[in-house]
C-alpha positions, 0 to 999 in steps of 0.5 A: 298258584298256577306257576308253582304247580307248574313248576312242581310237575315239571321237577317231579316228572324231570322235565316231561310235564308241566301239567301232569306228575307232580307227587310232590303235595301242595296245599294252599293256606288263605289268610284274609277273612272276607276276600282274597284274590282269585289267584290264591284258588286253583283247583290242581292243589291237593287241599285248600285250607280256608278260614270262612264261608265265604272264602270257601264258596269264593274257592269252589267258584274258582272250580275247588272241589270241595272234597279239596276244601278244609275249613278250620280258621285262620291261623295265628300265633301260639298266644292265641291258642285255645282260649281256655277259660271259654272252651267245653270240651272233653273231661281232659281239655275242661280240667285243662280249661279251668287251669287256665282261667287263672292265665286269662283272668282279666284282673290277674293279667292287668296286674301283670301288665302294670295296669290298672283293673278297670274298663280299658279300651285298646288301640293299636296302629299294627307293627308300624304304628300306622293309621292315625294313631295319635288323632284317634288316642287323643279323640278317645282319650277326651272322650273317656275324660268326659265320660269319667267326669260325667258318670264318675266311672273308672276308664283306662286306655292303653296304646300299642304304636308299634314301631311309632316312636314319633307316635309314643313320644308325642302321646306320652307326658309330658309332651301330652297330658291326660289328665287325672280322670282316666289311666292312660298307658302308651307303648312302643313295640309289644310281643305279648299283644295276647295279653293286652288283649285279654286285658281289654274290653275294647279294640281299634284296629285296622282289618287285618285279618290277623288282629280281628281272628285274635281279637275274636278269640279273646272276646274282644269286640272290634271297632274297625278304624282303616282297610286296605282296599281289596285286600282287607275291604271284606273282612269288615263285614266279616266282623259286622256279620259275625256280630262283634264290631263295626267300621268307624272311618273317622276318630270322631266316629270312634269316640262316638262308638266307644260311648255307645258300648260302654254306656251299654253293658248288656250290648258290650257283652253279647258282641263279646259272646259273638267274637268267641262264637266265631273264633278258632282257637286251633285253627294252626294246630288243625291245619298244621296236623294236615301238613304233617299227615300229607308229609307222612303220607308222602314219606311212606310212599317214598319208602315203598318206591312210590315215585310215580304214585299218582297225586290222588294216593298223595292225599291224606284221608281228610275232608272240608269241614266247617270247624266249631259252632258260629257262622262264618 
């Protein structure tokens, strides 16, 4: 954050400072879960928006003051805000929730998707289909075979590739057949991960912190199956801490796990409970809303000849904060 703060102050006090005068607001949004560079901190901006405990002590041991740091959550897509059906609020947003328990209802979703209303385990190899996709559907999928033969339970296993055509060509009939004791649905490239989430009772994924902050806001327990060392290394236990996943580093590990929860009911739905204790559904909004209110601020003093106002006047009336209940 170092050169643009830089280059803010000199635009803003035309050439005469590199280090002083900027009025322009900065603000810095961290992305990762469990770690980040410590590039992203630097104690000149205005607010640090943070999604963790950890990420926040990361920030004010790189000299942040707190009175800087704001700590809402990490900010995802529109499907994923508010999960309704699991919020208590105000008399207004419960009446709001209770509409929405239809939208989220998981047999009415599966319907919608084309699936069928049965225990259904997600994998997802992100827009690129990567990870290892095929090795672990086939590891899960034998899997989930041997467990409907066996307790004459009903199994279901959908597979986002992404971008993979190699991949949803190769899983899909009739190059692979799965047999008539578990559902198996295969699919390229999906906008509506939301839905396919809140149509599942449980997620491989890589940690990205994006997929893990939704999955946590659908209630969806993780199995973590890859990371990209550094940057995503910390957002394992980040889901491990939290109480709603683990790291499986092998396919063979995966199939494993999955038999696990699904022969623990009681287990499946106290990590279910977890995930939606740490997440935050309105994370975007909430940092959004502190944007605009910098801007506005900003603006006002811009009408007032504030040209020269110092960057202390520029922030708005805010305060770190730890948003909802669970512990990051």
């Amino acid at each position: 954050q170092d050169l643009p703060l830089k280059i803010l102050s000199s635009l803003d006090s035309n050439g005469a400072s590199r280090s002083e005068g900027r009025v322009t607001p900065f603000v810095t949004v961290v992305t990762d879960l469990g770690g980040a560079h410590p590039t992203w901190f630097n104690e000149g901006v205005d607010k640090c928006f943070v999604p963790s405990d950890v990420l926040k002590k990361a920030a004010m041991d790189r000299q942040v003051k707190e009175n800087q740091i704001v700590q809402y959550g990490l900010p995802i897509r529109r499907g994923f805000w508010r999960f309704g059906a699991d919020y208590t609020g105000s008399p207004e947003e419960q009446d709001e929730a209770t509409e929405m328990e239809g939208v989220h209802h998981k047999p009415t979703i599966r319907e919608s998707l084309g699936l069928k209303d049965m225990t259904t385990v997600l994998i997802v190899g992100g827009g690129d289909g990567m990870g290892g996709i095929i090795a672990q559907a086939q590891a899960v999928g034998e899997k989930l075979q041997s467990l409907a033969a066996s307790t004459n339970e009903n199994y279901q296993m959908v597979v986002v590739c992404g971008n993979n055509k190699a991949a949803q060509t190769t899983l899909s009939p009739p190059q692979t057949n799965w047999g008539a004791d578990i559902e198996v649905n295969v699919q390229g490239f999906v906008n509506n991960m939301d839905e396919y989430m809140r149509a599942s009772d449980i997620l491989i994924t890589k940690a990205g912190p994006g997929t893990i902050a939704e999955a946590s806001i659908c209630g969806l327990p993780c199995i973590l199956s890859s990371f990209l060392p550094g940057q995503e290394e910390g957002n394992v236990p980040y889901v491990e801490e939290n109480g709603f996943g683990c790291y499986r580093g092998s396919v063979d590990g995966m199939a494993e796990t999955v038999q696990e929860w699904l022969a623990s009911p009681s287990k499946l739905e106290q990590m279910r409970d977890n995930a939606l204790v740490a997440a935050r559904p309105d994370a975007t909004l909430d940092i959004a809303r502190d944007l605009a209110d910098m801007v506005y601020v900003r603006k006002e003093e811009l009408k007032k000849g504030g040209g020269a106002s110092s960057k202390k006047e520029t922030q708005p009336k805010t305060k770190a904060i730890q948003y909802g209940m669970g512990p990051f």
